[in-house]
C-alpha positions in Angstrom: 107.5 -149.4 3.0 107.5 -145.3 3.3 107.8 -145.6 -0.8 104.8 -147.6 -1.2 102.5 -145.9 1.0 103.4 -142.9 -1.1 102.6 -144.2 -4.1 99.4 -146.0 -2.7 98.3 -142.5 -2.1 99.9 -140.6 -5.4 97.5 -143.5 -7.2 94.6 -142.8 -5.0 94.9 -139.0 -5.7 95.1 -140.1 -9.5 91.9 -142.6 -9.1 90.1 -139.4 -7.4 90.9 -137.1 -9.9 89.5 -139.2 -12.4 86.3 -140.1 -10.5 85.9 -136.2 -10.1 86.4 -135.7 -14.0 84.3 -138.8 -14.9 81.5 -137.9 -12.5 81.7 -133.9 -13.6 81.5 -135.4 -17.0 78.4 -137.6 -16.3 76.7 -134.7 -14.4 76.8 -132.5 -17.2 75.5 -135.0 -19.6 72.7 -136.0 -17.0 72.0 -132.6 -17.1 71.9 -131.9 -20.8 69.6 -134.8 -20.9 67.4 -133.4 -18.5 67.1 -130.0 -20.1 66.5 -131.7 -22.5 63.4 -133.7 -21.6 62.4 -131.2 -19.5 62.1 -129.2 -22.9 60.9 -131.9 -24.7 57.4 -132.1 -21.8 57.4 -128.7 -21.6 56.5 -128.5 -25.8 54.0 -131.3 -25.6 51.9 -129.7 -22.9 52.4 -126.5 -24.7 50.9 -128.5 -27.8 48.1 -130.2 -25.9 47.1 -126.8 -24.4 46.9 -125.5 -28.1 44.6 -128.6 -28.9 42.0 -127.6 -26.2 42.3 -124.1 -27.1 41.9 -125.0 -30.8 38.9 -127.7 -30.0 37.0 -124.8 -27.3 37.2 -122.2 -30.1 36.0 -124.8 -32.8 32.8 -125.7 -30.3 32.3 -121.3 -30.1 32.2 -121.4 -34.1 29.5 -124.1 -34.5 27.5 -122.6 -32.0 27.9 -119.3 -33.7 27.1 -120.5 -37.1 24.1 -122.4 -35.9 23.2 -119.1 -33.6 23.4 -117.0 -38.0 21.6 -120.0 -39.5 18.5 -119.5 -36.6 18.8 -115.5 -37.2 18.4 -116.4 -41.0 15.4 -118.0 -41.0 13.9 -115.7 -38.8 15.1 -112.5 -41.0 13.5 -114.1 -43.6 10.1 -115.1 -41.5 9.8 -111.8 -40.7 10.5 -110.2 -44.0 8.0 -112.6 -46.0 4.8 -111.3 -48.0 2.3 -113.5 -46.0 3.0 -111.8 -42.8 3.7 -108.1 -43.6 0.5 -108.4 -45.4 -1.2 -109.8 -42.2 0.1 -107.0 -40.4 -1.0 -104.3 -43.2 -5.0 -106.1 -42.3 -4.3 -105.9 -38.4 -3.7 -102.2 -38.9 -6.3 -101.3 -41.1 -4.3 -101.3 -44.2 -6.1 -101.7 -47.3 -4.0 -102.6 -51.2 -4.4 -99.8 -53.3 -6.9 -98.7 -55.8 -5.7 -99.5 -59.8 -5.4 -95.3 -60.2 -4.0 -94.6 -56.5 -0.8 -96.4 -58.0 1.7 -93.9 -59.8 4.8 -95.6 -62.3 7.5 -93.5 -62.1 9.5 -93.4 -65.6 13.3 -93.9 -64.9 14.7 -90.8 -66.3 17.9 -91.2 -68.5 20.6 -88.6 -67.9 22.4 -89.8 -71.6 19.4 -88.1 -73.4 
């Protein structure tokens, strides 16, 4: 009986070695998966991020452009004939006399 118990026990060790290399085995491929995935979430919220980024800065350039497009017109309010004439009138402005205007001749360096 002495023999068996000995081998009983030699196959145990045997059986335990190989759970410890199996389970070492299954650890490290549980782990690579989880790097994995954990790499794999880590891009898409990275890539979600980047969407509200890109969708918050689109939003600033719309209201910017519509912001140039109001400034526009208004330049070009301001600027118009009909109004800086209407100022000229509030300040007492009067349009010149036919021989109060002077033509200037553009002068030609070449000759």
């Amino acid at each position: 009986m002495p023999h068996t118990r000995i081998r009983k026990r030699g196959m145990a060790v045997t059986q335990s070695l190989k759970m410890r290399r199996l389970l070492k085995t299954m650890a490290v491929y549980v782990g690579t998966i989880f790097l994995f995935s954990l790499g794999y979430v880590w891009t898409r919220v990275q890539v979600v991020e980047s969407g509200y980024r890109l969708r918050k800065l689109e939003e600033q350039q719309d209201r910017l452009k519509e912001a140039n497009r109001s400034l526009l017109v208004e330049s070009a309010t301001l600027k118009s004939p009909q109004r800086m004439e209407q100022i000229a009138k509030q300040m007492g402005l009067q349009r010149p006399v036919e021989n109060q205007v002077v033509f200037l001749k553009k002068e030609n360096p070449k000759e």
